[in-house]
C-alpha positions as CSV (number, residue, x, y, z in Angstrom):
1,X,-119.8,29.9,57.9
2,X,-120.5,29.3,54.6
3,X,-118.9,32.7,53.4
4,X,-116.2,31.6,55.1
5,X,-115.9,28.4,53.4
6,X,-116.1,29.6,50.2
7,X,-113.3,32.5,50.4
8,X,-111.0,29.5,51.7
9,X,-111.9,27.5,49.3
10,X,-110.8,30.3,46.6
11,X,-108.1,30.8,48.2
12,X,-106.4,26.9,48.5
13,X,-106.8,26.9,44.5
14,X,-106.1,30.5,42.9
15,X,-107.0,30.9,39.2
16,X,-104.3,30.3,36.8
17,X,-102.5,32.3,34.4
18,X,-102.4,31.9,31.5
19,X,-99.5,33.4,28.5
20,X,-99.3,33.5,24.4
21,X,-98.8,29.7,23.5
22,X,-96.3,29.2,20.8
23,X,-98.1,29.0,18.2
24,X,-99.2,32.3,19.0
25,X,-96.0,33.6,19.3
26,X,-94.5,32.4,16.6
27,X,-97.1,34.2,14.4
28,X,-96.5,37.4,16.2
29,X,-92.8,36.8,15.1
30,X,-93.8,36.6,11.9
31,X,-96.0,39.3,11.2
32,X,-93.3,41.7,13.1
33,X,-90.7,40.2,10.7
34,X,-93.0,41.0,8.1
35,X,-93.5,44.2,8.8
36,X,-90.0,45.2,9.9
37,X,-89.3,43.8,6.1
38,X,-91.7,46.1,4.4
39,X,-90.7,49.4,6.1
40,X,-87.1,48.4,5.2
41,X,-87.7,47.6,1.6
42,X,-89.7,50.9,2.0
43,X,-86.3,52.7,3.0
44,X,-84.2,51.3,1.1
45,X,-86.5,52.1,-2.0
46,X,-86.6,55.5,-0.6
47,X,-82.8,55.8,-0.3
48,X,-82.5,54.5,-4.0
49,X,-84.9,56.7,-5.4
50,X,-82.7,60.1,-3.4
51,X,-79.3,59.2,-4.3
52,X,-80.9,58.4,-8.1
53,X,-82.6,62.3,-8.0
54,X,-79.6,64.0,-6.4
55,X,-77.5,62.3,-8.9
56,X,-80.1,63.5,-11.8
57,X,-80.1,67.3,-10.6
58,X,-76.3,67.2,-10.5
59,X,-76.1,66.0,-14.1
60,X,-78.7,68.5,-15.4
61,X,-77.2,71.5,-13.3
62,X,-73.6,70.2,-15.0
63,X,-75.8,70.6,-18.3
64,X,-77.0,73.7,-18.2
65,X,-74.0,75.2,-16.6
66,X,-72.0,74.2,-19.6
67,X,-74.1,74.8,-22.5
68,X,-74.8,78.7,-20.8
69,X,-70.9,79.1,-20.4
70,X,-70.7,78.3,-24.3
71,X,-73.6,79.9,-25.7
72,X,-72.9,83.1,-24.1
73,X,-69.3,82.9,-25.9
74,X,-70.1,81.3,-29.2
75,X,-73.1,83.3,-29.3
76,X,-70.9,86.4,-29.3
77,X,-68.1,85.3,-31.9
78,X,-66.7,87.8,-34.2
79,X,-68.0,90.7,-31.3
80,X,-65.5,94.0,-32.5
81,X,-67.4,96.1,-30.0
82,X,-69.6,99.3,-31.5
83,X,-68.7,98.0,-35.1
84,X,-72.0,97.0,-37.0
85,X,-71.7,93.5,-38.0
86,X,-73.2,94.7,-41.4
87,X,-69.8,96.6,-41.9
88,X,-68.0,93.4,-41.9
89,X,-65.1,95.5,-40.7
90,X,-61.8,93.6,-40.4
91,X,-59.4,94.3,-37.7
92,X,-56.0,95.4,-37.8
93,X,-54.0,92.8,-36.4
94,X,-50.4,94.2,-37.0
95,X,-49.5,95.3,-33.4
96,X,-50.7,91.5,-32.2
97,X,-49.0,88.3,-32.6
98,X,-52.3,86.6,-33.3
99,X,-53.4,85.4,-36.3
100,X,-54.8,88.1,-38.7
101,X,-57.6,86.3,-40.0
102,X,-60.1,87.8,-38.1
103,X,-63.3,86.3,-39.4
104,X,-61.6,83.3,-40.4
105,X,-60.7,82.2,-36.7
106,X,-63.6,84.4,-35.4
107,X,-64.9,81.1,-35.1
108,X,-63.1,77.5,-35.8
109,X,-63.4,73.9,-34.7
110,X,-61.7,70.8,-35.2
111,X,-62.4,67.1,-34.4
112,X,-59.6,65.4,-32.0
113,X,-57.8,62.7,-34.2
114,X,-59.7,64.1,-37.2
115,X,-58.7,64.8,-40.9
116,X,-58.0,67.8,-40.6
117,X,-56.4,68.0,-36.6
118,X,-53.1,68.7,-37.8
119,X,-54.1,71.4,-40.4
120,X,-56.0,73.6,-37.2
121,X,-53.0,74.5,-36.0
122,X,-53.1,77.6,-38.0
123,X,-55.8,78.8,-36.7
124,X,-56.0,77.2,-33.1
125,X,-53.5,76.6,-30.2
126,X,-54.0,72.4,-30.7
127,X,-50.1,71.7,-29.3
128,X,-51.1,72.5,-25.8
129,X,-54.5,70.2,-26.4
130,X,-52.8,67.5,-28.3
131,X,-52.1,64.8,-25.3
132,X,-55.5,65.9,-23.1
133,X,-58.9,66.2,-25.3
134,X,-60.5,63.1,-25.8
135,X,-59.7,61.2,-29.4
136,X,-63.5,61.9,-31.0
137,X,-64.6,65.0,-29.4
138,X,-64.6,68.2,-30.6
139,X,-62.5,71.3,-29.9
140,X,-64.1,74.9,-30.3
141,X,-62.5,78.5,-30.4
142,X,-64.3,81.6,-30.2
143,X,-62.3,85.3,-30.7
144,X,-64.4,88.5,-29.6
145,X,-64.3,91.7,-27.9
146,X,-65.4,91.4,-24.7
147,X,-66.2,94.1,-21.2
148,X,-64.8,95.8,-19.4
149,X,-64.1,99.1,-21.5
150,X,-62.1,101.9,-22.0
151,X,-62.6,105.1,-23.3
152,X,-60.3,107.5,-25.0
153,X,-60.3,110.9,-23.1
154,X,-58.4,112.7,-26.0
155,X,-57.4,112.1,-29.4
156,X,-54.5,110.0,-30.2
157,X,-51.7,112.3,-31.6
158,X,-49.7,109.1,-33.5
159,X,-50.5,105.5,-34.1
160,X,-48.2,104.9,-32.0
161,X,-49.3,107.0,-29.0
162,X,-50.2,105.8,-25.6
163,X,-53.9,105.7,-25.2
164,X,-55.4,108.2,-22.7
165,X,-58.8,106.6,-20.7
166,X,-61.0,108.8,-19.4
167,X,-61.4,106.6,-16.5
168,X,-58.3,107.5,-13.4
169,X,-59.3,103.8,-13.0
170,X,-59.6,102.6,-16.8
171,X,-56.4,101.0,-17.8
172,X,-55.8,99.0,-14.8
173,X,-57.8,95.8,-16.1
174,X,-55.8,95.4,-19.2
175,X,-52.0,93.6,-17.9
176,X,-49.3,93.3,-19.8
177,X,-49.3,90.5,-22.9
178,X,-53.1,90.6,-23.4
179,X,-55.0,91.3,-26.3
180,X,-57.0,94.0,-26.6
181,X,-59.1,95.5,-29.1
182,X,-59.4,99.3,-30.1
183,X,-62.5,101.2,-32.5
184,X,-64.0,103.8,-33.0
185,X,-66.6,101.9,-35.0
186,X,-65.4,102.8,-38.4
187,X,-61.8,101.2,-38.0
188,X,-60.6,98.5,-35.3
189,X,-56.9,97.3,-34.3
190,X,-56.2,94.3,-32.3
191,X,-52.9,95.0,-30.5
192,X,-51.1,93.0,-27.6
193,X,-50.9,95.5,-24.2
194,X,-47.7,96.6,-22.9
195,X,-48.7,97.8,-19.5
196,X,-46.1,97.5,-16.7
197,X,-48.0,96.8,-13.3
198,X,-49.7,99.8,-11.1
199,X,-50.6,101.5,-14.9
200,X,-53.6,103.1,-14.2
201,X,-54.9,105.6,-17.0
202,X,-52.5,104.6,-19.9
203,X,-52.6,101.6,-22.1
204,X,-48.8,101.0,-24.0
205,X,-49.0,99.0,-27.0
206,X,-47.1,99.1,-30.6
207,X,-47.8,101.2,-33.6
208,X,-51.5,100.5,-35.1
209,X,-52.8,100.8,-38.1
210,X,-54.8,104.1,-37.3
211,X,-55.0,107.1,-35.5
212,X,-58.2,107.4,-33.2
213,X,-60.3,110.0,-31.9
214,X,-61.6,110.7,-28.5
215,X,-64.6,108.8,-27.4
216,X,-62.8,105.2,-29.0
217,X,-63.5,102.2,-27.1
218,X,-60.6,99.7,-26.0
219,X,-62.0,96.1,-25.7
220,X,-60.5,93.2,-24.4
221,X,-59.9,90.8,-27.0
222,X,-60.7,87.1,-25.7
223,X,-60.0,83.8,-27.2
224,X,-61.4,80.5,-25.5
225,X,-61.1,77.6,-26.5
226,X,-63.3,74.5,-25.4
227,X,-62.5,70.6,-25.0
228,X,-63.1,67.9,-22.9
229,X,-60.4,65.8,-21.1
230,X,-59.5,63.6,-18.4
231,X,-59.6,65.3,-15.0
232,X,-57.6,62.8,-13.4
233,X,-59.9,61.9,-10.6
234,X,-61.8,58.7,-10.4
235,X,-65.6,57.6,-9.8
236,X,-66.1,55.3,-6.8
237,X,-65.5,52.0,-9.3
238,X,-62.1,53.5,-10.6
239,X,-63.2,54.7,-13.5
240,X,-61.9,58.5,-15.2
241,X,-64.0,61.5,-14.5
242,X,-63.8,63.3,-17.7
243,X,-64.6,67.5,-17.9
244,X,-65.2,70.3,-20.4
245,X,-62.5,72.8,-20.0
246,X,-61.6,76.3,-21.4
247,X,-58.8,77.5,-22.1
248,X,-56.6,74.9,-20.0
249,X,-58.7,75.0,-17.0
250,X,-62.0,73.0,-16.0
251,X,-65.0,74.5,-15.5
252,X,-67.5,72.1,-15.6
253,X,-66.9,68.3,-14.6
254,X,-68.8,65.6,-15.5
255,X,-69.0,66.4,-19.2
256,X,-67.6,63.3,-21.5
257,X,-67.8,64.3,-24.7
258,X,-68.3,67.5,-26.8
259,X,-70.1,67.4,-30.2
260,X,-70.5,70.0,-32.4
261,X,-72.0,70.5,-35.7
262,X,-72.1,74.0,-37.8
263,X,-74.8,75.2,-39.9
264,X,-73.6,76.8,-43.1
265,X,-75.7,79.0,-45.2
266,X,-76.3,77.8,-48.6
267,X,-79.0,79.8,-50.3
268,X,-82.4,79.1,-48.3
269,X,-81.0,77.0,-46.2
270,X,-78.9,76.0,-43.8
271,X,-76.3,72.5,-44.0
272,X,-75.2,71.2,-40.5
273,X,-72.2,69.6,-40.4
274,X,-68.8,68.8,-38.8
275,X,-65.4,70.6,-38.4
276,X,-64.3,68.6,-41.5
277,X,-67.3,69.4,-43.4
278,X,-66.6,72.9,-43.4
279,X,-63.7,74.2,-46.0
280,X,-61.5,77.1,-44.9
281,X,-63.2,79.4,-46.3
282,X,-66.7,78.9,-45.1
283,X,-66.0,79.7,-41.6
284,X,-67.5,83.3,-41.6
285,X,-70.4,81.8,-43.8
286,X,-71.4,79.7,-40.1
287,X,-74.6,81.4,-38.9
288,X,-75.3,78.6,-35.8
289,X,-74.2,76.3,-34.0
290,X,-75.3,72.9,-32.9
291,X,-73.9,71.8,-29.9
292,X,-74.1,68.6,-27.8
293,X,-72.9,67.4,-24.7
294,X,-73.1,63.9,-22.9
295,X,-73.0,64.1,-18.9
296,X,-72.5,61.9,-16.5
297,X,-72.1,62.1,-12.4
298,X,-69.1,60.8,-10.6
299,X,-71.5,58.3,-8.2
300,X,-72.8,54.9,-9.4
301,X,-76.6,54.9,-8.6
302,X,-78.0,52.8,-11.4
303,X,-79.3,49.1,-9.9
304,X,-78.6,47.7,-13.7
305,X,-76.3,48.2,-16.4
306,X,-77.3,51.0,-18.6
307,X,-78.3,49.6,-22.3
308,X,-79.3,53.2,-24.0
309,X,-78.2,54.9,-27.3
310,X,-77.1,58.3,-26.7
311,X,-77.7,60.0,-29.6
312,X,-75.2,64.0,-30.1
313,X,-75.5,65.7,-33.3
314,X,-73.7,63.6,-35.3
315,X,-72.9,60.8,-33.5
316,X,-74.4,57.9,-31.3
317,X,-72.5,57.1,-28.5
318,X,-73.7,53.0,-27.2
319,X,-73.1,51.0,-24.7
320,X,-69.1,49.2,-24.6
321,X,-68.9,46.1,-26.7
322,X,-71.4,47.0,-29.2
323,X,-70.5,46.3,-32.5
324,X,-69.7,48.8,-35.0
325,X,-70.2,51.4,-32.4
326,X,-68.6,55.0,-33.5
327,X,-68.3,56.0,-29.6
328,X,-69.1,53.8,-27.0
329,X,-69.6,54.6,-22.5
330,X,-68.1,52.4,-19.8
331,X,-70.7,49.9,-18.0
332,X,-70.1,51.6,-14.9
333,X,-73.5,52.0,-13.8
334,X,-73.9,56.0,-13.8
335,X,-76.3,58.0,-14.9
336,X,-75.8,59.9,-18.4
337,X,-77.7,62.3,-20.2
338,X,-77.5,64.5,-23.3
339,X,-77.9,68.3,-23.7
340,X,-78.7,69.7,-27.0
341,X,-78.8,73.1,-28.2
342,X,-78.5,75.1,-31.3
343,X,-76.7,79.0,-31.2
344,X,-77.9,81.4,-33.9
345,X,-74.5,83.6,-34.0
346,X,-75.0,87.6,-34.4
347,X,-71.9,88.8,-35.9
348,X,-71.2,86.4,-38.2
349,X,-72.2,88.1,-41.8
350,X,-71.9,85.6,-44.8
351,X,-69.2,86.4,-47.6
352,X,-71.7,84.5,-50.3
């Protein structure tokens, strides 16, 4: 009976259950809040820090991709093919239409809007540059011999005759209108192809200036020319994406300004300058280059305006609105960076 009473007993008033008060879950509120808040700030930190490392690799890989384009060409200026530079041979230029001064336009530059812009014209195709490259920067042309080659099967009977390759296959890289180069390592003659299409063994071209032998190498003869322009795009903020181009055509974007110095020899040393520094006849005394790029990418990633000096061989580019800035970058919040290098040129032989 007294079991019995008790399990009624229990049973007429059940234990009561009890929940979080809210005081107790406001807290809980809070710390989740908290937390959420940290492991966004955590994220968003983390998505900051990628878009600012994938916007750093695209600028170096920009960098190094343009300063290998140029150094493999500038490097190579004045190139006549098996000709020792020590010879300080001079091609023929009479069956070309290019400018004879061979070592003299081997190598030129000229500043855009500079003293001595017009003047280049001489010696480099500015007229098709004129309205593009970017008032300040610099404009470089390098001439050389360049791969693939040709070789004479038999001896040339006149200056005039068509060269033989031994190759079935040899002629049909050189198109009609381009220059080529021909030596046989004593003598050299730059002449413009006459090749009609399907030519396959023969190379056409005017009278030159010598006769050559079996075994003669035929070169191409390139000239590129560098710059930096507008590339007509726009960043995400509407501002111009600017580029380095050769000949006409862009190859790297990104790039917004080209500075170059040369290094002349004067007895022990060597003077670096700029295009106007160097007088007309000092261009084959050049034995390297300094050249200097500043690159930016197309994506804004920088939380604050960016207050740095970027400093080019011989000039400081700052931020807009400085005073008494020479060159001056947009506040458009993307990252920059400057590449730096210095060419030692191997066919260049001073005349001094």
């Amino acid at each position: 009976m007294s079991a019995y009473r008790m399990s009624w007993h229990q049973d007429r008033h059940p234990r009561r259950e009890e929940g979080l008060s809210m005081i107790e879950l406001m807290v809980a509120l809070v710390l989740s809040s908290i937390l959420t808040l940290g492991v966004l700030t955590i994220y968003l930190d983390s998505n900051d820090t990628s878009r600012m490392s994938e916007s750093l690799a695209r600028v170096q890989e920009a960098g190094r991709i343009a300063l290998g384009i140029m150094a493999r060409d500038i490097r190579m200026s004045g190139f006549q093919g098996c000709s020792d530079p020590m010879q300080d041979i001079a091609p023929n230029f009479t069956a070309s239409s290019l400018d004879g001064d061979f070592f003299g336009a081997g190598l030129r530059g000229v500043e855009v809007g500079g003293s001595n812009w017009e003047s280049a014209t001489g010696h480099i195709d500015v007229n098709n540059i004129k309205t593009s490259a970017i008032s300040g920067t610099d404009v470089v042309q390098v001439r050389r011999a360049s791969a693939p080659v040709a070789v004479l099967d038999s001896d040339m009977a006149t200056a005039g005759s068509v060269i033989q390759t031994v190759d079935e296959n040899g002629a049909k890289d050189f198109t009609l209108g381009e220059a080529a180069l021909i030596t046989n390592c004593v003598n050299a003659d730059v002449f413009t192809v006459e090749n009609e299409d399907g030519e396959t063994e023969q190379i056409k071209h005017s009278s030159l200036s010598n006769v050559y032998p079996a075994g003669s190498r035929v070169f191409h003869f390139s000239t590129d020319t560098y710059w930096v322009q507008d590339t007509g795009r726009q960043d995400d903020q509407g501002n111009a994406v600017f580029g380095l181009y050769q000949n006409g055509s862009e190859i790297v974007a990104g790039v917004e300004r080209l500075q170059v110095q040369y290094g002349v020899r004067e007895g022990d040393n060597i003077r670096y300058g700029g295009a106007a520094d160097v007088n007309d006849d000092e261009w084959n005394d050049v034995e390297a280059i300094r050249v200097g790029l500043l690159v930016s990418d197309a994506q804004s990633v920088m939380a604050n305006s960016d207050a740095k000096d970027y400093d080019l061989p011989g000039l400081t580019v700052q931020p807009a609105g400085t005073a008494g800035a020479a060159a001056t970058y947009p506040d458009d919040r993307r990252l920059r960076r400057v590449f730096v290098t210095t060419i030692k040129l191997r066919n260049q032989i001073p005349t001094t």
